[in-house]
LUMTIVEX-297057 format. One record per atom (N, C-alpha, C, O): x, y, z. Coordinates in steps of 0.02 Angstrom, whole numbers, padded with zeros to 5 digits, always signed. Each point is the difference from the previous one (the first is absolute). Layout:
residues N
XYZ ...
end
This chain:
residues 243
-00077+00337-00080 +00005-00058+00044 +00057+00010+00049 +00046+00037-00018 -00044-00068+00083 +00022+00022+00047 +00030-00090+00045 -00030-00054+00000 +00080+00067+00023 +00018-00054+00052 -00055-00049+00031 -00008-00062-00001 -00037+00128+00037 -00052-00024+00042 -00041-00027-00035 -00024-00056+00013 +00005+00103-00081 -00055-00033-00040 +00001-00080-00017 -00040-00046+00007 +00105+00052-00034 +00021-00088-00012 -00018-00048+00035 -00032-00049-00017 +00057+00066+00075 -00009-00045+00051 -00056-00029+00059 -00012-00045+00040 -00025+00135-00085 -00096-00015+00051 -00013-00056-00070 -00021-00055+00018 +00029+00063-00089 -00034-00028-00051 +00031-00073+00013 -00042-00045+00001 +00094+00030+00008 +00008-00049+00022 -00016-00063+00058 +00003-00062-00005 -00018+00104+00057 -00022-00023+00056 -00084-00027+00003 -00026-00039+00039 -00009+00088-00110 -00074-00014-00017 -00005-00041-00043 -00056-00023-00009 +00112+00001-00030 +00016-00076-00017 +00003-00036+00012 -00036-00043-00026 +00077+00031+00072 +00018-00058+00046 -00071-00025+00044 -00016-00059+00006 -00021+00113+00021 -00029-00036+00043 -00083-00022-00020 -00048-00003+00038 +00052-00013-00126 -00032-00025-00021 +00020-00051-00013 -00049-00032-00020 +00106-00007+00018 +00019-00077+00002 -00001-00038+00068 -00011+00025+00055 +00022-00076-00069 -00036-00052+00067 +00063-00052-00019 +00044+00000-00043 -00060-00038+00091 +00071-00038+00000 -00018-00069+00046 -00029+00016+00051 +00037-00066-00055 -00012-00060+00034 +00065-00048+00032 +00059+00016+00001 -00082-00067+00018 +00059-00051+00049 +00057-00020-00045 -00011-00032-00051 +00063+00048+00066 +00028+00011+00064 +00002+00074+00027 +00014+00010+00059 -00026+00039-00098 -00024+00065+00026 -00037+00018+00071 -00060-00010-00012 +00066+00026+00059 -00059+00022+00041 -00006+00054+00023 -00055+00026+00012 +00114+00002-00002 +00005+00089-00007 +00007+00032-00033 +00058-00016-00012 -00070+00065-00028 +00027+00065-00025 -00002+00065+00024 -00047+00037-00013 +00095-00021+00046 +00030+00071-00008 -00008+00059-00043 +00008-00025-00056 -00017+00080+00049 -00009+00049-00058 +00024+00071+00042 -00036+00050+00005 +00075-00053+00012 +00022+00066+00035 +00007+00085-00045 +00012+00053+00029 -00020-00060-00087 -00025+00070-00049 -00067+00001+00044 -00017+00055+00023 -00021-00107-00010 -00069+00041+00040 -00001+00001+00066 -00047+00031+00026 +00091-00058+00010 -00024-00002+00072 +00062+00036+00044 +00003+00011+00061 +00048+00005-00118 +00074+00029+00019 -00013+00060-00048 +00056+00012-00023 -00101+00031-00005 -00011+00050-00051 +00066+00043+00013 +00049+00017-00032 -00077-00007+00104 +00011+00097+00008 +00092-00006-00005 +00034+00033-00039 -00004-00091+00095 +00087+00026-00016 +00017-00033-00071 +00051+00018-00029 -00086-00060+00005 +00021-00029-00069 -00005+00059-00045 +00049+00005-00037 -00104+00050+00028 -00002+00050-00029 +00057+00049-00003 +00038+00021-00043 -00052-00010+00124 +00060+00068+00022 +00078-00036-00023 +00041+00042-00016 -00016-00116+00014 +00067-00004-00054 +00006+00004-00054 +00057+00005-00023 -00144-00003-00045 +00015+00011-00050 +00006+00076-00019 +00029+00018-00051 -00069+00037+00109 -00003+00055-00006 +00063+00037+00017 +00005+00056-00027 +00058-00081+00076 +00046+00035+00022 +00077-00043-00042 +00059+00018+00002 -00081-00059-00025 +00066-00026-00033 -00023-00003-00079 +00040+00021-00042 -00107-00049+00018 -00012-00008-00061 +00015+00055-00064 -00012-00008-00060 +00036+00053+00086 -00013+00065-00055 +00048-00042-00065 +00058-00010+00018 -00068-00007-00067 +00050-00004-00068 +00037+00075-00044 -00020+00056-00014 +00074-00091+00005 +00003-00065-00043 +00057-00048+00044 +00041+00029+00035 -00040-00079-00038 +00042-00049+00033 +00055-00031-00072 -00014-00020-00056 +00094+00030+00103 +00035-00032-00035 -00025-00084-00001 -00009-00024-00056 +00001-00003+00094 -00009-00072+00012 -00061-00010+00044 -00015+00038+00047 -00021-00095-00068 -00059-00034+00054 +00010-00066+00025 -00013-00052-00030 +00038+00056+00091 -00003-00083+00044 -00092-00018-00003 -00049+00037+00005 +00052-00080-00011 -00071-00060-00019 +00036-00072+00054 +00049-00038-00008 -00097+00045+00055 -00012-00068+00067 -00054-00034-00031 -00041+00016-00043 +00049-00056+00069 -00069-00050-00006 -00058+00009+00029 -00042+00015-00043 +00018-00018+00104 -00055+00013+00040 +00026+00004+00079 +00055-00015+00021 -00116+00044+00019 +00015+00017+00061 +00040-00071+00047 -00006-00059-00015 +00029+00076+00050 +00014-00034+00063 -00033+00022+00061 -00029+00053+00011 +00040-00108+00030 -00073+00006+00054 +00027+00038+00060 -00037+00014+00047 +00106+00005-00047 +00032+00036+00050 +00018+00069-00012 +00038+00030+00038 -00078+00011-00119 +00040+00034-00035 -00057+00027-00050 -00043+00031+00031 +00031-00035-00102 -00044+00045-00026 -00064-00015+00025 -00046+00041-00006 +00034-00114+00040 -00066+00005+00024 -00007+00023+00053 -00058-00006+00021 +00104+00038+00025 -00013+00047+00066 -00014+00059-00030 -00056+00023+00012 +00098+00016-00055 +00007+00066-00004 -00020+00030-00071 +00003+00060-00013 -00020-00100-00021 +00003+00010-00077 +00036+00044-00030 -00019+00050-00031 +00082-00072+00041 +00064+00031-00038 +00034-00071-00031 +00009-00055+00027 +00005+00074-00085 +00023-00072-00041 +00080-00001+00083 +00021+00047+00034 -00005-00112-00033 +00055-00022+00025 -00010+00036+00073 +00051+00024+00025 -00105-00019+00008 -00028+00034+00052 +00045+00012+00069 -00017+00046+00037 +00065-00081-00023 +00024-00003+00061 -00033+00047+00049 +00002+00060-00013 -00039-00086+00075 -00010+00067+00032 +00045+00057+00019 -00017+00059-00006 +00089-00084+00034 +00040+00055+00019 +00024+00047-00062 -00003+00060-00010 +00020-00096-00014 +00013+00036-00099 -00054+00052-00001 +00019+00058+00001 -00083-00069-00003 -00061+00051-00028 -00002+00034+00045 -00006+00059-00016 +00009-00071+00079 -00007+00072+00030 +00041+00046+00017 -00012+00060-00001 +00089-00099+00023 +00058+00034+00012 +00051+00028-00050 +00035+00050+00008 -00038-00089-00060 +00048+00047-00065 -00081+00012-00046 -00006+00058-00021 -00038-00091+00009 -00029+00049-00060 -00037+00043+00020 -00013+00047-00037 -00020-00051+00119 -00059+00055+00039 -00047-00015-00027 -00038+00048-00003 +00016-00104-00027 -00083-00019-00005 -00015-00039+00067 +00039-00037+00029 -00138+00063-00003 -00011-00023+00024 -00076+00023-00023 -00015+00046-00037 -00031-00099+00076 -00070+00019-00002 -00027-00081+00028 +00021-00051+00027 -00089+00085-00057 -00054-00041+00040 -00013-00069-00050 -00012+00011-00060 +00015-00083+00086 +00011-00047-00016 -00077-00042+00010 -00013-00003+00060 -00027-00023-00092 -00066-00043+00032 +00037-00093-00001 +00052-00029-00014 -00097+00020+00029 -00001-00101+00006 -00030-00003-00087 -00042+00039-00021 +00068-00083-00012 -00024-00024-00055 -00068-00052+00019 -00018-00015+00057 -00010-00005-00112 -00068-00041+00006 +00034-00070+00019 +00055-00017-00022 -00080-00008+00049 +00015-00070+00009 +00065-00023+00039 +00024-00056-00007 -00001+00098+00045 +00065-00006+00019 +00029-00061+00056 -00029-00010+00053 +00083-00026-00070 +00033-00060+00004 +00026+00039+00089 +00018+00058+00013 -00025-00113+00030 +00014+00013+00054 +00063-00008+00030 +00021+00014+00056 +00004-00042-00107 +00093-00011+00010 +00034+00058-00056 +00060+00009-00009 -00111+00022-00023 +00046+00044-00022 -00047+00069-00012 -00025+00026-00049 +00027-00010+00117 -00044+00059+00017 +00024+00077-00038 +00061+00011-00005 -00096+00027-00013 +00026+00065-00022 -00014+00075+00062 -00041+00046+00001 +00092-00064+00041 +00018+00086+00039 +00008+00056-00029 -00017+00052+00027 +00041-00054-00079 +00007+00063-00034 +00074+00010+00012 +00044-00041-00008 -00035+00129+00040 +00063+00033+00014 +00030-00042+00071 +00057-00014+00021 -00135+00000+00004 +00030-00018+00072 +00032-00078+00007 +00016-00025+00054 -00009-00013-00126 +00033-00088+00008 +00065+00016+00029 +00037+00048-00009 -00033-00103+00049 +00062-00006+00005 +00078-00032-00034 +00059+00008+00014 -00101-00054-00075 +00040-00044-00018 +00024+00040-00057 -00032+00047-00022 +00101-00070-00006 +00039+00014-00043 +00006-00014-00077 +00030-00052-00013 -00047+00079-00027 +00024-00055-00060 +00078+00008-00025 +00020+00052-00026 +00003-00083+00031 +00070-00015-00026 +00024+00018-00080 +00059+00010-00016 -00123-00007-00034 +00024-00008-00077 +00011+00111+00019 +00041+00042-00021 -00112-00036+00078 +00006+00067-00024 +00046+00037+00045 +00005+00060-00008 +00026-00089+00050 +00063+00036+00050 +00066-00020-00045 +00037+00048-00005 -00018-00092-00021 +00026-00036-00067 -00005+00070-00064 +00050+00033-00012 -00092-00026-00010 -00019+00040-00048 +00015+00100+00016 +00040+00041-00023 -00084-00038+00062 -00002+00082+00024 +00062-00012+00029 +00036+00046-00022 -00001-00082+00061 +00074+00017+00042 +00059+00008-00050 +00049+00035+00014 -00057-00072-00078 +00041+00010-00038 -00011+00061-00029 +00048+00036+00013 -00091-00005-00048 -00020+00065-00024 +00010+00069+00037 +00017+00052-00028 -00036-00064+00117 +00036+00052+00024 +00051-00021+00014 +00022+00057+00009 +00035-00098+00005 +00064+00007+00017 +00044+00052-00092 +00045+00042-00003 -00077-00065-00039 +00029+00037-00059 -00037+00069-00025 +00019+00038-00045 -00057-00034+00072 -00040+00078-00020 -00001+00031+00045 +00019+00056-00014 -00035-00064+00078 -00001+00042+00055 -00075+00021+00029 -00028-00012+00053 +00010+00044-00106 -00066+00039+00010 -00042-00018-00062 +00012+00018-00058 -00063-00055+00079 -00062-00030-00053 +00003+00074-00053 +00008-00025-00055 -00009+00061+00050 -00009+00057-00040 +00051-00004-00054 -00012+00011-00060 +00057-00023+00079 +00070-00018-00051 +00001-00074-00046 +00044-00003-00043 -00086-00051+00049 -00017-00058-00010 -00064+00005-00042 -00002-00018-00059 -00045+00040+00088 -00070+00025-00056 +00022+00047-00037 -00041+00001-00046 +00068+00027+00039 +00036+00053-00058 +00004-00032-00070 -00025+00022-00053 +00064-00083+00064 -00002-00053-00045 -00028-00059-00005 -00002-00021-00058 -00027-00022+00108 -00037-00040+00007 -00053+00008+00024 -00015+00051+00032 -00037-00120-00048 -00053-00023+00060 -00015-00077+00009 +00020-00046-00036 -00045+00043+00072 -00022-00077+00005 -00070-00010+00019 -00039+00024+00040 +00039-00074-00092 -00092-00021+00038 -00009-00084-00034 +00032-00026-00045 -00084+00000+00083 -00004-00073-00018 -00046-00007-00064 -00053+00026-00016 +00099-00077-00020 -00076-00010-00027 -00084-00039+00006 -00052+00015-00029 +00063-00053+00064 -00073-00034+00033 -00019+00032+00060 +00044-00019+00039 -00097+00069+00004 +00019+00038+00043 -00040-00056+00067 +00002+00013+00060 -00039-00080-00094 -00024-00054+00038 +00049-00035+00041 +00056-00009-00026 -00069-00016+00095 +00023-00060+00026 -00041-00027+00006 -00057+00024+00001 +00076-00097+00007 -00034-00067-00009 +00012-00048+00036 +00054-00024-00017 -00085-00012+00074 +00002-00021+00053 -00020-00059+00009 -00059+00001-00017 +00076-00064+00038 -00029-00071-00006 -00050-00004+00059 -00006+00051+00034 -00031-00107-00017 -00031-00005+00080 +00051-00002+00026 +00014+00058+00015 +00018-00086-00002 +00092+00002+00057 +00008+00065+00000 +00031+00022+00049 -00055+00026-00101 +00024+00077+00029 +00100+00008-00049 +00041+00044+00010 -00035-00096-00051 +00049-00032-00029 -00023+00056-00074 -00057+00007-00022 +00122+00029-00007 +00024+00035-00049 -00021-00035-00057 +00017-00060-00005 -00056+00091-00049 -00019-00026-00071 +00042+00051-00044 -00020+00058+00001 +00064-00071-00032 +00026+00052-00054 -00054-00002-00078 -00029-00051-00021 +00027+00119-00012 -00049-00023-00052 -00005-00051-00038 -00052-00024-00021 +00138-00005+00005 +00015-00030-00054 -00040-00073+00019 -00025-00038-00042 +00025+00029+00107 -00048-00055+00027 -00050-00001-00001 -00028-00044+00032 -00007+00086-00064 -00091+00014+00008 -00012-00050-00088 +00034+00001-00052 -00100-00039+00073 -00040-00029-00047 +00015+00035-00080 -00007+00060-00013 +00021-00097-00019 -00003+00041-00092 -00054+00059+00004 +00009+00061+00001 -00082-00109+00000 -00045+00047-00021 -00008+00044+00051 -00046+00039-00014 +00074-00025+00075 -00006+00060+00028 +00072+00062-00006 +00003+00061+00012 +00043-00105-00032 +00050+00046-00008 -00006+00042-00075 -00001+00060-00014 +00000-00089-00006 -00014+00044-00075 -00035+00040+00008 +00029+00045-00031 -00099-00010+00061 -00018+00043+00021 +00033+00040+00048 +00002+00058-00021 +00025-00064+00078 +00041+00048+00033 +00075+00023-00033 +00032+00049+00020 -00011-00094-00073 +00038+00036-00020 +00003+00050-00075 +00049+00024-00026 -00104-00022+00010 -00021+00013-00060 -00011+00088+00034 +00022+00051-00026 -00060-00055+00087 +00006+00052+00025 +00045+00028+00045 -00011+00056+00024 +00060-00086-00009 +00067+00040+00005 +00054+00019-00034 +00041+00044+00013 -00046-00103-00082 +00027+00047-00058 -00024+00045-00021 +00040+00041-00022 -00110-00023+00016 -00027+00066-00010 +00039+00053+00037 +00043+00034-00030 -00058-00024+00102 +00035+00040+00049 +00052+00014-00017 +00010+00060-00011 +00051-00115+00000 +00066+00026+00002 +00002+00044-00071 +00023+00057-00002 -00051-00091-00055 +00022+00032-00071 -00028+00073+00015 +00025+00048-00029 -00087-00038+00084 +00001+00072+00009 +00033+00054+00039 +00003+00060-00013 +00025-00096+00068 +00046+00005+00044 +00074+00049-00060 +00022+00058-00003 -00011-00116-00031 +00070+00003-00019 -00015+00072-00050 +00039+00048+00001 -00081-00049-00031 -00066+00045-00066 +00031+00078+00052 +00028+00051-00021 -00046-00069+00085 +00005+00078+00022 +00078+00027+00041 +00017+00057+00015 +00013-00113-00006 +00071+00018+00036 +00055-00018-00065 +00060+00003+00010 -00083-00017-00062 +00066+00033-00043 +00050-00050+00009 +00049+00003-00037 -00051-00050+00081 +00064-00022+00020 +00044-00039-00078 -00029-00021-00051 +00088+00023+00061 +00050-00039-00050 +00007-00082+00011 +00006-00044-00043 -00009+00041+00109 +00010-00077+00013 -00049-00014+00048 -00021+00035+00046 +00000-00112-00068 -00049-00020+00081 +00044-00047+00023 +00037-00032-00037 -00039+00026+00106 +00047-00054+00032 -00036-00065+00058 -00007+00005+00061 -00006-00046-00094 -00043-00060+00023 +00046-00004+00072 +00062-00005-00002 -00094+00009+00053 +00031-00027+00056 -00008-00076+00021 -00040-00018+00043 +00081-00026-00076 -00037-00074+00006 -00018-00014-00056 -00019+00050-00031 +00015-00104-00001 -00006-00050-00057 -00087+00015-00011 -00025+00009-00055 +00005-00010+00090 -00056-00009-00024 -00021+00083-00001 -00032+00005-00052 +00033+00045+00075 -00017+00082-00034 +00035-00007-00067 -00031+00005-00052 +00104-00019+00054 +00034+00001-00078 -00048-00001-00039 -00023+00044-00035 -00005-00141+00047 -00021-00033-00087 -00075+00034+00016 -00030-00022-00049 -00010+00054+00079 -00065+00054+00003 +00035+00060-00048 -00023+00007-00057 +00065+00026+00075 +00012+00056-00024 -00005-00004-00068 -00047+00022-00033 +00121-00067-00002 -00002-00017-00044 -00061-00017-00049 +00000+00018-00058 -00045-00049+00083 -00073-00011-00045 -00031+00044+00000 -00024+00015-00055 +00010+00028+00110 -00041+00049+00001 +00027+00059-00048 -00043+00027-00035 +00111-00002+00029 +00036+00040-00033 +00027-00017-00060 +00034+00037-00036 -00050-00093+00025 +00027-00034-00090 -00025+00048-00052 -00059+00016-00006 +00114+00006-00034 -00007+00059-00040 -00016+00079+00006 -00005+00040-00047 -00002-00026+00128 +00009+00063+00012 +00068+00025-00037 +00004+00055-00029 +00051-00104+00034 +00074+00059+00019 +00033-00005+00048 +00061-00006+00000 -00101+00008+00056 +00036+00002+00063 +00035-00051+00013 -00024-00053-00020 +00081+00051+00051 +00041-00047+00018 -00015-00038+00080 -00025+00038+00041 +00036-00092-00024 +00001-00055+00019 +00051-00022+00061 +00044-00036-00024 -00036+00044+00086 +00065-00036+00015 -00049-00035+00060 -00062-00004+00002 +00129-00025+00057 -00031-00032+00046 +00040+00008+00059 +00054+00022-00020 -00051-00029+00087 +00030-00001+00049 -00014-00060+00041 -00053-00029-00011 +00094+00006+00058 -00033-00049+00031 -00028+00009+00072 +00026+00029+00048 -00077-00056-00051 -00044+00012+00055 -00008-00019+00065 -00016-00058+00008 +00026+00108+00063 +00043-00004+00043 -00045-00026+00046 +00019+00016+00056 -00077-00054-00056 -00036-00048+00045 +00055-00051+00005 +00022-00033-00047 +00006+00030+00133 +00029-00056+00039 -00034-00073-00033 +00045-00039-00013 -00109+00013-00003 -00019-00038-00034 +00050-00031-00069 +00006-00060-00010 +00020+00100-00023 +00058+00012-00046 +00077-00026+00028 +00036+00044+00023 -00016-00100-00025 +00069-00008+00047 +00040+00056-00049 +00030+00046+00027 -00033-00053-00100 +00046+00052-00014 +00008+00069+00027 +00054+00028-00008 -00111+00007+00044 -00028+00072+00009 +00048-00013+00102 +00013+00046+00039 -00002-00107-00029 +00045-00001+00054 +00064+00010+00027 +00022+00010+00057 +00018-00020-00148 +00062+00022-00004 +00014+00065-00024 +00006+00011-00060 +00000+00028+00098 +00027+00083-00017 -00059+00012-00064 +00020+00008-00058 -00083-00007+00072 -00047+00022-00044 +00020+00056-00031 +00001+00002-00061 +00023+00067+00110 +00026+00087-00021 +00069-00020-00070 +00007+00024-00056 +00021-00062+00084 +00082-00007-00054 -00057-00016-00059 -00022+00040-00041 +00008-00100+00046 -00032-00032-00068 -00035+00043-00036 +00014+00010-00059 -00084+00035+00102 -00028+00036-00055 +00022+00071-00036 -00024+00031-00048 +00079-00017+00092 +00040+00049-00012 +00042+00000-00087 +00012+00041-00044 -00002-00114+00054 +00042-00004-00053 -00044-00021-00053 +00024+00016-00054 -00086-00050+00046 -00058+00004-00042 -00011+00070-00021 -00001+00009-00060 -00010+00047+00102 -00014+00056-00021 +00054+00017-00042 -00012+00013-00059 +00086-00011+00088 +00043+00044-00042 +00000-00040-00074 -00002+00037-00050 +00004-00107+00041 -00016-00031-00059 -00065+00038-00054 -00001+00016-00059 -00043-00013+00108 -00069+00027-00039 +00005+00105-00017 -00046+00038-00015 +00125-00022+00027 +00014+00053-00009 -00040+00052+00042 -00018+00056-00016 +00008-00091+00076 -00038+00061+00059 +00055+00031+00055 +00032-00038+00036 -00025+00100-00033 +00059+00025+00039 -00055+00010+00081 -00038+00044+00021 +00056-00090-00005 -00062+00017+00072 +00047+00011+00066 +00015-00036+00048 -00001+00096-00067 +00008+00058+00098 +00039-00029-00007 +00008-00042-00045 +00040+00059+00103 +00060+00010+00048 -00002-00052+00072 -00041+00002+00046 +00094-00042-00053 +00009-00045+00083 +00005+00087+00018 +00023+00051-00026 -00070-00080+00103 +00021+00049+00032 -00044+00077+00027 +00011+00035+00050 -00052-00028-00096 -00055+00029-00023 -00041+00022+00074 -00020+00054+00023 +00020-00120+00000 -00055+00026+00069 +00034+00027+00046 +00048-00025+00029 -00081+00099-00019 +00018+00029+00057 +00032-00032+00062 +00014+00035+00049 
end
């Protein structure tokens, strides 16, 4: 089993569930974002990973442009060199259109996220050495307003199915990268991890999660999770790091 494999088996999961109001979009960028979502599990994924960051699901400025968990466009193409060919998802919300490489808009959790990682590693190569990151729900979820659904907001009887199959994923995920610790980015990857991983072994931490949405993620987000990590005994890079 393989990165990709996971994540095609996953994606042929998902898009056998259905989902109703307040739902009206879904997103699935493992299928309509394949090819650069692939080429990051193929050029960073190799295991074993000291640690695995675990996000929640895409953002609409960010893994659903590029399908890279925490997608930022300038991040993916300029420090990690992914790029490729991007389609329109089915049903797509007209206020929150998918360009692909070519959006213009920004996401903040993932210029937030990747800016902190290269200012202390330098070169993505030195960072995947020991880490990776990937989300665990790889869906966004979209109201008629074109308005953000996080999973934890989706109907009982439809969530228990999508997450039943992303705890699958991750416990295989984690099955093949070895990692020692998973690190919930945000309260809600944590208490996923945690269930999904109850009685593996593996250990558990959390960081806080750097969506501006978050007033905490507004005050010196880098200090705060910095010092979460060194608590959670992660020596992560050097101030200074980026070229």
């Amino acid at each position: 089993m393989t990165l990709a494999t996971i994540a095609a088996d996953l994606a042929a999961d998902l898009e056998r569930l259905s989902f109703s109001p307040p739902v009206a979009h879904v997103y699935n960028p493992l299928v309509y974002a394949r090819a650069p979502h692939e080429e990051y599990l193929r050029r960073y994924g190799a295991g074993p990973k000291e640690a695995l960051f675990v996000g929640m699901n895409p953002g609409p400025w960010g893994m659903a442009q590029t399908g890279v968990p925490f997608g930022e466009i300038a991040a993916v193409t300029g420090w990690l060199g992914i790029n490729g060919p991007v389609a329109h998802p089915a049903g797509e919300h007209p206020k929150k259109r998918v360009d692909g490489f070519a959006c213009r808009r920004s996401e903040v959790s993932g210029r937030r996220l990747w800016g902190l990682i290269r200012e202390r590693f330098g070169e993505p190569e030195r960072f995947f050495a020991r880490f990776f990151v990937v989300n665990y729900c790889p869906l966004l979820f979209l109201n008629d307003a074109g308005g953000n659904i996080t999973p934890d907001k989706l109907k009982n009887g439809e969530r228990q199915p999508l997450l039943a199959a992303c705890d699958r994923a991750l416990r295989q995920t984690v099955a093949l990268l070895r990692p020692r610790l998973v690190i919930g980015v945000g309260g809600f990857a944590e208490t996923q991890a945690r269930e999904a991983l109850a009685g593996s072994g593996v250990a558990v931490g959390r960081i806080l999660h750097p969506s501006p949405a978050n007033p905490a993620a507004n005050r010196d987000w880098a200090g705060t999770v910095l010092a979460q990590l060194a608590a959670l005994g992660i020596d992560f890079g050097e101030k200074g790091a980026l070229p």
